[in-house]
N, C-alpha and C positions, 0 to 999 in steps of 0.2 A: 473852717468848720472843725470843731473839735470834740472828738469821739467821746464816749464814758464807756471805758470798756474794761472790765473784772478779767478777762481770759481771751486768748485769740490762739488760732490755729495756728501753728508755727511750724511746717513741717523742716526734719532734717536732711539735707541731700541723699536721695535713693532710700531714704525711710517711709512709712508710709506715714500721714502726718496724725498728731499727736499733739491734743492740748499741754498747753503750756501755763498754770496759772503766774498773773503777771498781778504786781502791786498797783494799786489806784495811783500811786504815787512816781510809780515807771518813769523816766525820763521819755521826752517827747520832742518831736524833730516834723518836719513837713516832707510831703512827699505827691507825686503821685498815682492815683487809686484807681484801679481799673474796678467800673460798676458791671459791668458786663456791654456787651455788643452797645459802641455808640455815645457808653458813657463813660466817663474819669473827673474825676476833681484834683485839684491839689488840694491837701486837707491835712492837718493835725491827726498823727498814727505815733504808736511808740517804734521806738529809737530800739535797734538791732540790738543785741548781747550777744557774747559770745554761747553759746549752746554747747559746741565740739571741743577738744584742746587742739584742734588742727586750725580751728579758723581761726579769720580778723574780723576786726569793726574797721571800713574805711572811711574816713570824712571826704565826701564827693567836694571835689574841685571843678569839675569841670563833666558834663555828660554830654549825651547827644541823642538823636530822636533815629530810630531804624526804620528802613519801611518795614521788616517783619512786626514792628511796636502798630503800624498801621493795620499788617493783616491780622494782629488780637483784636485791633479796634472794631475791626469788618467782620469781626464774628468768623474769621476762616479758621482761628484754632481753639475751637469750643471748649477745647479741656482746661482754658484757663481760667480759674475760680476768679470769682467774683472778690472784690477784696486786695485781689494782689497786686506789690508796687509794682511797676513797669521799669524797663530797660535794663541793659546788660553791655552799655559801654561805659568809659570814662577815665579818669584819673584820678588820685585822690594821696591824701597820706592816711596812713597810718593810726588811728587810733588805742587801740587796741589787741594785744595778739594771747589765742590761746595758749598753755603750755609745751603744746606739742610743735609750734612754730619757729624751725629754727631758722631759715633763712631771713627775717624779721622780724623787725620789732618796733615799738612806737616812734613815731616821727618821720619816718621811712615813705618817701615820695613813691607813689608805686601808677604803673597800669594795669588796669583790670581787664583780664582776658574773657571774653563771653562764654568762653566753654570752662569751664570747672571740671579740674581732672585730680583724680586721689594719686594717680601715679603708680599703683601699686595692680591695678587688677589685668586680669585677659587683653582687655581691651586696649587699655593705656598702655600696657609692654606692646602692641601692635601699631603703636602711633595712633592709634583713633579715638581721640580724649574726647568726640563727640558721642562715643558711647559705652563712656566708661559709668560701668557699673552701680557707681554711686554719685554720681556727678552729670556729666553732659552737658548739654543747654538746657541751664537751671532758671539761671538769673534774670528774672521778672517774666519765668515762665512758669515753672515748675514752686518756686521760691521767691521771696522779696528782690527787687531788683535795683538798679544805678539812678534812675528818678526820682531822686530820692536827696536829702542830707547826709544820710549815712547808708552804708549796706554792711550787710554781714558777707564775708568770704569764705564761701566752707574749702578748706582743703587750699587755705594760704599757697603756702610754699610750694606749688606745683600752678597756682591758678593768678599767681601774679607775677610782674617785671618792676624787680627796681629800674629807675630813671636816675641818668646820671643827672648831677649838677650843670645846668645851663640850658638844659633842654627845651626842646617847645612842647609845652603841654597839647597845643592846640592838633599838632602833628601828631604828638604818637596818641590820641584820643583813636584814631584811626586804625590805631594797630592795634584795638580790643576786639574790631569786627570787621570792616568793610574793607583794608586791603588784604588780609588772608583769605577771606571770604573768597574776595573776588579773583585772588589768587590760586589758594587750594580749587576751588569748587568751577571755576574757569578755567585758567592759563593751564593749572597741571593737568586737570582732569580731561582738559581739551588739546592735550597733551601740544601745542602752540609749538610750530621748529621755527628757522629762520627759511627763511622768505617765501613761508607761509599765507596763505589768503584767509582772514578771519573776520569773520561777522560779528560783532555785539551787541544782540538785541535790547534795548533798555539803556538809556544813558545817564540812569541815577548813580546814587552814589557807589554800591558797587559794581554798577557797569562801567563808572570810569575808573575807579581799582584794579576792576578789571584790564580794561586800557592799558591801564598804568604798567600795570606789571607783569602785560603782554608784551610791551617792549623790551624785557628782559632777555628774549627770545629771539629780536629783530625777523619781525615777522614784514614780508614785504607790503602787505595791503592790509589798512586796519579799518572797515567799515563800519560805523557806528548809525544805529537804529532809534529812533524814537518818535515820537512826536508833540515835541517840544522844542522850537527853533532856540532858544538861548539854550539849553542843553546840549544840541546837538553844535553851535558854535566854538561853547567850551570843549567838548570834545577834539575839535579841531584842533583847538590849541595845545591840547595836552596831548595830541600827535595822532589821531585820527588820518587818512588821506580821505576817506571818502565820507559823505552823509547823507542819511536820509533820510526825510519825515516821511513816515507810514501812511500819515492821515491824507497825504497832496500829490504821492503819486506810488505805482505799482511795486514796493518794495523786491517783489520775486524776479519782475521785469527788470528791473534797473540790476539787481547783482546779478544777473545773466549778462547782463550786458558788461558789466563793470571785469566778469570773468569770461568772456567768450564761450556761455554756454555750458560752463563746466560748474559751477558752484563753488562754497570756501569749500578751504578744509578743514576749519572748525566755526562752528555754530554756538555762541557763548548765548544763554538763554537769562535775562539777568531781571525781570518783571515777574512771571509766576503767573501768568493768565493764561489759556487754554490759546491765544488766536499770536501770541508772543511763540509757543511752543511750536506749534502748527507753523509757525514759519521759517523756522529752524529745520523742520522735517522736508521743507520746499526748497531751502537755497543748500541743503546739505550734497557737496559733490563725492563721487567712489572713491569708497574708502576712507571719509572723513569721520570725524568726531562731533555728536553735538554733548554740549556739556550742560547741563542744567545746574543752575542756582537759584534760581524762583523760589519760592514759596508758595506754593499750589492748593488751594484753597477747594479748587474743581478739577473734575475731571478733564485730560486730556488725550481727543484718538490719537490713537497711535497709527499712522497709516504705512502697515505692513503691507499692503497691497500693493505701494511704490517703492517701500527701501528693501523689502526682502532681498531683494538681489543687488544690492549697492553697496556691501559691505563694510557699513557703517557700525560705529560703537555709539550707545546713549550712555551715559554717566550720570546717575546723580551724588549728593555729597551733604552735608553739612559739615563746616568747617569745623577741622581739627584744633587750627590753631599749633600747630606744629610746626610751622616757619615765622610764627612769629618771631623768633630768632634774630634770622637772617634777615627778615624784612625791618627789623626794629636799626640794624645796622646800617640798612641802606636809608632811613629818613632820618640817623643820623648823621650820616656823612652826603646828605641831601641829593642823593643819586635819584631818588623823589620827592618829593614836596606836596605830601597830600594835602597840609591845610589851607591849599591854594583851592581845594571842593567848600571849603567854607563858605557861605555867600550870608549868613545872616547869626549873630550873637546877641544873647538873650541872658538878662536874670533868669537865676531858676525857678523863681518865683513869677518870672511871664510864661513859664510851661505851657499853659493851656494856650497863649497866645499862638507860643512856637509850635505846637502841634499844627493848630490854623493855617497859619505860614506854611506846613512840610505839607500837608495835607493839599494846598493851590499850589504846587509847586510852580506849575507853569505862567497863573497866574501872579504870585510873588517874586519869578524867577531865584527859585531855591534850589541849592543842591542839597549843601550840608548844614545844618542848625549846632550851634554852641550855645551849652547850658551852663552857665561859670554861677558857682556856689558864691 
């Protein structure tokens, strides 16, 4: 489907947005469009420019589908206009850089980070590029996003990783969002020791990120939560000891038992539903940690009536993206191997299919979806 459109909103990262007129003639690319709660197309939109002398144009190679891309779908983050490309993982090269970009330049194999940080304000000198100033999680939130043929990157050289020669694209796809994610916003924040007892409620993709880079810690018991028998199998394999479907038997009962009575001592929350939270508040033992990564759409109690006195810490987080570093290191030297979460590859022009797919996961048995340009 293809637009006729004289002018479109274009806002600039941490700007308030600001028409842009744009030539009938604009160069034009496909993407995906979020119409609001429920709808998207993929549909003829113009093609990114540079705007700042900080950013790039990057030609997508490869994206992939988040469940927070789900909870815009579900109407749980209403601020997002109508109109806007979706997603904020991927890989890509280089098309275009503005003048202010020194760390790159065109033809430049890169990963794109989900959080965009200018590097420069309060926030980013504090490591918290998730709420830097003029940046943050932008990308097919806030601004255009990776669902796309091209994105614009505001704030290049702080918001991208070059990729050496040889690399698997399909791996460090993972290291734009879902294992820092599941790392910052779980394993750290759930502060994970060794021979630790930890719960992971949610065995999508970043509860098993999670997982993943809980073993960093050698945690002795890794319980994994969900209700979805092929998820919770893979779990096993990616080093789980214990599982369990929610929906077949008494989740609270069984980690009592699995703990003699005592609870973990960290509660990773990795779904974003009110009754995933609430169970995190029930299996949490003195003194532990639950760490929340959800995406929380609704309200959820907090029942102080039981942990007041249990000396418990709650956490929440949005990923920084400040070990992607470190982590980019380890799925090079294959200490992980995240694109073994892959379970289904896609033209990016079957998008709306792969949505379909992420969206039955259980039914498709789906973890992770690949969107190769």
């Amino acid at each position: 489907m293809e637009k006729s459109i004289s002018h479109k909103e274009v806002p600039t990262a941490g700007k308030p947005s600001t028409p842009r007129i744009v030539s009938p003639t604009a160069s034009k690319m496909h993407a995906l469009v979020y119409h609001g709660a429920g709808k998207k197309s993929w549909e003829q939109t113009l093609k990114p420019v540079i705007m700042e002398p900080t950013d790039a144009v990057v030609r997508i190679l490869k994206t992939t589908i988040c469940g927070t891309d789900l909870h815009i779908m579900k109407g749980d983050l209403p601020e997002v206009e109508e109109g806007r490309i979706l997603g904020h993982e991927g890989v890509g090269i280089i098309e275009e850089t503005g003048g202010a970009v020194s760390n790159f330049k065109k033809g430049d194999h890169v990963v794109i980070s989900c959080v965009t940080s200018c590097g420069k304000c309060e926030f980013c000198k504090k490591g918290m590029y998730s709420h830097c100033e003029k940046g943050g999680w932008i990308l097919g939130y806030k601004i255009d996003g990776t669902q796309a043929e091209y994105v614009r990157i505001p704030y290049a050289d702080n918001s991208l990783y070059a990729i050496p020669a040889g690399s698997d694209e399909e791996a460090l796809v993972m290291l734009s969002d879902i294992l820092p994610t599941g790392f910052e916003c779980g394993v750290l924040n759930g502060q994970v020791k060794p021979g630790d007892t930890i719960a992971i409620v949610g065995a999508g993709p970043v509860g098993m990120a999670a997982l993943l880079t809980s073993q960093f810690y050698t945690p002795a018991t890794i319980i994994s939560i969900d209700q979805d028998d092929n998820r919770l199998q893979t779990a096993k394999i990616f080093g789980a000891t214990h599982t369990i479907n929610s929906s077949k038997e008494n989740a609270v009962d069984k980690i009592m038992q699995i703990t003699h009575g005592k609870g973990v001592d960290t509660a990773i929350e990795a779904v974003g539903v009110p009754a995933t939270f609430e169970l995190c508040e029930a299996i949490i033992a003195a003194g532990g940690h639950i760490a929340n990564i959800g995406v929380h759409g609704k309200s959820v109690s907090l029942h102080l009536e039981t942990l007041w006195s249990r000396n418990i810490t709650i956490t929440t987080r949005l990923v920084d993206t400040v070990t992607t570093p470190m982590l980019f290191k380890t799925v090079q030297s294959k200490r992980i191997e995240p694109q073994k979460l892959i379970t289904h590859r896609f033209k990016i022009g079957q998008i709306i299919e792969a949505y379909d797919t992420f969206e039955h996961a259980e039914k498709e048995k789906a973890l992770k979806v690949i969107l190769e340009n």
